[in-house]
N, C-alpha and C positions, 0 to 999 in steps of 0.2 A: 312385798306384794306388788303385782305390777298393776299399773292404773289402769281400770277400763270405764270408757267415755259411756253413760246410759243414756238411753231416750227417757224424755220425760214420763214417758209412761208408765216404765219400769217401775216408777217410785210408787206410783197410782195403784201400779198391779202388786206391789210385796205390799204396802199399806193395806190393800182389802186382803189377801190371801191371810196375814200375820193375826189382822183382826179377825177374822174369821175365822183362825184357829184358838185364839184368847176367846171367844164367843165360844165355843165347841169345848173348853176348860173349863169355864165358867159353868158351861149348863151339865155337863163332868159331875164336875163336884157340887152344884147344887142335888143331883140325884144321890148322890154318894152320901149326903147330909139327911136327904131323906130316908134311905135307907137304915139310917144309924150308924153310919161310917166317916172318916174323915176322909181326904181323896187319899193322905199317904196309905191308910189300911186300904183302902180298895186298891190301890198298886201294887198293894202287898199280896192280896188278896189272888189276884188277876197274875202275879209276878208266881207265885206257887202254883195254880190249878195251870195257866197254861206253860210250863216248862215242858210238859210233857212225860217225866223221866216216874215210872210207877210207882218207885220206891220213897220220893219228894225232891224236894229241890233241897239244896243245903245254904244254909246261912249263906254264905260268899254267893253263891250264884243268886240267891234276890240280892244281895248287893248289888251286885254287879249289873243284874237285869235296872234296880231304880237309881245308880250311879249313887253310892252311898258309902261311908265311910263301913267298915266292919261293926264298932264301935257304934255309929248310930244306926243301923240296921239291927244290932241285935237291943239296942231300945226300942225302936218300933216293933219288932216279933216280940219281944217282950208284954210289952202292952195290949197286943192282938191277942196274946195268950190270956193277959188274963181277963181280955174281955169276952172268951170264949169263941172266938173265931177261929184259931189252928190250936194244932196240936204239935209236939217234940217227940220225936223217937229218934234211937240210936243206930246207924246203920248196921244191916245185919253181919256184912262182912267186918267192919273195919269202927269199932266201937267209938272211935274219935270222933267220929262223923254225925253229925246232926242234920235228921230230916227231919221235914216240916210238911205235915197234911193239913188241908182244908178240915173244920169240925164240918157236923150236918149242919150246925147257923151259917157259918162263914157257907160254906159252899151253896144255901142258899140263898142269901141274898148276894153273893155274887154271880148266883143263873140270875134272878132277875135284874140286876144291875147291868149283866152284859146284853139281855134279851134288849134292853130298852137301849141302849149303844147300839146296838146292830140298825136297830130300827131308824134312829137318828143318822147313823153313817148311811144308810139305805137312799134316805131320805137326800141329805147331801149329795150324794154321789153324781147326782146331772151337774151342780156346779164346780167340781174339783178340776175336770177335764180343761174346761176354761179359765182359770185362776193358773194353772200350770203352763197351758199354751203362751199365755200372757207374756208369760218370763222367759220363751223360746228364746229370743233373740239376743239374751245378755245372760243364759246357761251356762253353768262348770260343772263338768262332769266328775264328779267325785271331789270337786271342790279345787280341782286343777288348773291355775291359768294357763290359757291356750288350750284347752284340751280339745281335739276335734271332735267332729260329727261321731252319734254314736255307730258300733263295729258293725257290718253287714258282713263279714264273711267267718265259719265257723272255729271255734278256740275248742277244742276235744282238752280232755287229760287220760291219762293212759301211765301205769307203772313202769320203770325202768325197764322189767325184763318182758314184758308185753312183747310178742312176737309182731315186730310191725317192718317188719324186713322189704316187705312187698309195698309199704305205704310209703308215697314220695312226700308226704305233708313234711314239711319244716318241724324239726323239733325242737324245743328247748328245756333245761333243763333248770325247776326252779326252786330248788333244795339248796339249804343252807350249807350242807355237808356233799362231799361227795360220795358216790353211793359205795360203799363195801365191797371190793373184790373186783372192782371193775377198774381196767387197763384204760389210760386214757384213749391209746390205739385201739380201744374194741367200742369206744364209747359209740350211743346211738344216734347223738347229737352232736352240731354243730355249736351250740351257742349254752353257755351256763351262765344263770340271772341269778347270782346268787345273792346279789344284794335287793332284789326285791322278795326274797322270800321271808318268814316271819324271821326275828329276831330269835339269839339263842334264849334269853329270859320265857322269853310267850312259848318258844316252843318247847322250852322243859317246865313251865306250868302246863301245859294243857296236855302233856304228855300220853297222849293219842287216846285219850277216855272221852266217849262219844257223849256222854252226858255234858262234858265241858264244850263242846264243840260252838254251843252258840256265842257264850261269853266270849270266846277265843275269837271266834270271824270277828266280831263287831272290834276287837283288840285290834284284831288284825289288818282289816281294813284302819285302822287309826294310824298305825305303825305305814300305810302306804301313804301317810300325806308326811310324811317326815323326811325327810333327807339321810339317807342317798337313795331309799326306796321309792322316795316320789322321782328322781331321776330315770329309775333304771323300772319304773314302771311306766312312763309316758313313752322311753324309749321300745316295750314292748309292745307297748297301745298299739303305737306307730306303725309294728310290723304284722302285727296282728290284723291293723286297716287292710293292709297288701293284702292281702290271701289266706287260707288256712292254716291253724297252728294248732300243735301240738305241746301243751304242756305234760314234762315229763316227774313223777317223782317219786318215789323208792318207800316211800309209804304203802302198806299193805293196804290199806282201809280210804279207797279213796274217794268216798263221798264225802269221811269225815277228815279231809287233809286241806295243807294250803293249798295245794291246785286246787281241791275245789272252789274254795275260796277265792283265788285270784281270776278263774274262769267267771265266776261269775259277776265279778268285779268289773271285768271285761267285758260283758257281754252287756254291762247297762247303757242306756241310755244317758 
């Protein structure tokens, strides 16, 4: 890790920001206690109702949302069940599969658990802007030393066979594989990043099933601070800085792909 020198202030402003999210935990799970929940059931809770996916979430994916072994995940749903807050069913396609709905208890004290969070983040919200600013001067973007300023000019994604004949944007191309059928001499691009795209492991778990997609980004951005991906993503950053780009990749579905993912990776501050 390479040394970077702070102003003394730095220390002053992660001191109150840290406490003041241990303050924000704190009154968390005091509500959480009131409610008759512990704070892990209310992550649990909050880990199922918001995944979004209609059918439930399945065991692995609230793992994976409260960073949890298999193993102690299926103790905590366990004991949610039999406190009568969710329920187990079996997926409709694919019998092996375990989802998990909110009961009508759990789902309502977790409406009013989150009403009253909203309210409290509401409230917060004039002080976050400032605790953030604070730390401008000694910021890593994605946790990268060195990283520059964040990107001002635009990163697109667009599939391999996208007719973009007429578009001069720079392309690259950021698939682990090369795409099927295509002649290097016909290729559309200049530049192949294939060592910042996901790993072969991550991308034959998340095997382009949209429900897994969130687990995966958060994976997958994890996989970009590791080596040789944190390399060969600074060196993208980089060109990205220059001018418009084009991320290319042979994924049908591409909101729920790594370009997505690395675009917006990209595009943070």
């Amino acid at each position: 890790m390479s040394r970077v020198t702070l102003p003394d202030a730095a220390y002053a402003q992660l001191l109150a920001l840290r406490t003041g999210l241990r303050h924000f935990e704190r009154w968390s799970e005091q509500q959480a206690h009131a409610a008759g929940l512990t704070r892990a059931q209310h992550q649990l809770l909050l880990a199922i109702r918001g995944h979004g996916d209609p059918r439930g979430a399945t065991i692995g994916e609230v793992a994976d949302y409260l960073l949890l072994r298999h193993h102690s995940a299926v103790g905590l749903i366990d004991r949610a069940e039999a406190a009568g807050l969710l329920s187990r069913t079996r997926d409709a396609d694919d019998h092996r599969i375990v989802r998990l709905h909110l009961t009508k208890d759990g789902a309502k004290r977790l409406e009013a658990l989150s009403a009253l969070h909203l309210e409290e983040l509401e409230r917060l919200a004039p002080q976050l802007p400032g605790a953030w600013a604070g730390l401008a001067p000694v910021q890593r973007t994605h946790g990268f030393p060195g990283s520059p300023s964040p990107i001002s000019k635009a990163v697109r994604i667009a599939r391999i066979d996208d007719d973009v004949d007429a578009d001069p944007t720079p392309r690259v191309l950021v698939d682990r594989l090369w795409p099927r059928g295509l002649a290097k001499e016909a290729a559309p691009f200049a530049t192949w990043a294939k060592e910042v795209a996901p790993s072969a492991a991550l991308r034959t778990w998340y095997g382009h099933v949209p429900r897994r997609f969130a687990p995966f980004a958060r994976k997958y951005r994890a996989e970009l601070d590791t080596q040789p991906a944190r390399a060969a993503f600074e060196q993208l950053r980089q060109r990205a800085q220059k001018g418009d780009l084009v991320l290319l990749t042979a994924t049908k579905d591409l909101e729920h792909s790594g370009a997505a993912v690395l675009r917006d990776v990209l595009a943070e501050p």
